[in-house]
N, C-alpha and C positions, 0 to 999 in steps of 0.2 A: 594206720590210724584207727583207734576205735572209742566207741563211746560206750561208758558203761556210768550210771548212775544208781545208788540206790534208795528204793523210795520207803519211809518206814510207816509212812501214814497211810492208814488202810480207807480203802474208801467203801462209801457204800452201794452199793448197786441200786441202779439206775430203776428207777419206778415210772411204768408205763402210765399216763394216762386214760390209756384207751381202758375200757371195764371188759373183763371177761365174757367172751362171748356165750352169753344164755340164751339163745335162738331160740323161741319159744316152738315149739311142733304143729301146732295150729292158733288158730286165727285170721284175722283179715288184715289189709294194710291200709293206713289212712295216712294222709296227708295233714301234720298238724300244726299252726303257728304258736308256737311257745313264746310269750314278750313279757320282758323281765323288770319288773317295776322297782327295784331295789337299786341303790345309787343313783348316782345324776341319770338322767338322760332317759328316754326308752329302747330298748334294745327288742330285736327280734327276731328270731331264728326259725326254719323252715324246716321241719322233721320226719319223714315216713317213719311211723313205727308199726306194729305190730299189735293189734290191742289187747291180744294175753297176754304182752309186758305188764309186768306188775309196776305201781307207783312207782317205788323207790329203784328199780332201773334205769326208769326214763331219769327221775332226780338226779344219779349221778352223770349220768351221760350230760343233761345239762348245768350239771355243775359245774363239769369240763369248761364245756362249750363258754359259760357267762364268767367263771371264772370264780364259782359261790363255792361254799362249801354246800352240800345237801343237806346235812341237819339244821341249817341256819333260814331255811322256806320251804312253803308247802306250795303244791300245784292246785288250781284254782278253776273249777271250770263252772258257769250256769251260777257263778255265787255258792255253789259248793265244795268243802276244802275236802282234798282229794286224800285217802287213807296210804301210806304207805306199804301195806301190805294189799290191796286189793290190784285188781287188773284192770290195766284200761277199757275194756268192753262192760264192765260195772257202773259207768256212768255214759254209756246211751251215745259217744263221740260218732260225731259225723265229718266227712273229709270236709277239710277245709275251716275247722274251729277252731278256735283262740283259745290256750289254754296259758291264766297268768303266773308268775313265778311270783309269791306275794311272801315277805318275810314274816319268819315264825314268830315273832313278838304279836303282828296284828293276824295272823290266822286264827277262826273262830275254836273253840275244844271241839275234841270228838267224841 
């Protein structure tokens, strides 16, 4: 007995979530609470990262995480909107701060 099928629809490969690892070479590691003000609810997430991670790393890592797209919010810290291109150690983070995930329509310009 044997089975043989064939399949003519082609699929597409399977896309990781996980983001490429860019392990930054130096830096310090902190402890950050990322809390997502966007949709119902509050939500919030517990991160070490890295503070030469640049913005938009952490953005997609918590894009993942909250389920956002990263172009759709900026990161928030002290009441200032965090640059995508800059590195976490650029704005002065100490373990253990809040940093908000606030939607791009109400983030101030840069």
């Amino acid at each position: 007995m044997s089975y043989e099928e064939d399949f003519d629809d082609e699929f597409e490969p399977v896309k990781s979530k996980t983001p490429a690892s860019k392990t930054p070479t130096s830096g310090k590691k902190s402890t950050l609470y990322f809390m997502s003000t966007i949709g119902p609810g509050e939500k919030k997430e517990k991160l070490t990262v890295n503070d030469a991670n640049r913005v938009s790393d952490i953005k997609n890592t918590l894009g993942n995480l909250f389920g956002l797209d990263p172009d759709e919010f900026h990161l928030s810290s002290g009441g200032v909107t965090m640059d995508d291109n800059d590195q976490l150690r650029d704005y002065n983070l100490s373990n253990g701060d809040d940093i908000l995930l606030i939607p791009a329509s109400t983030a101030g310009c840069f």
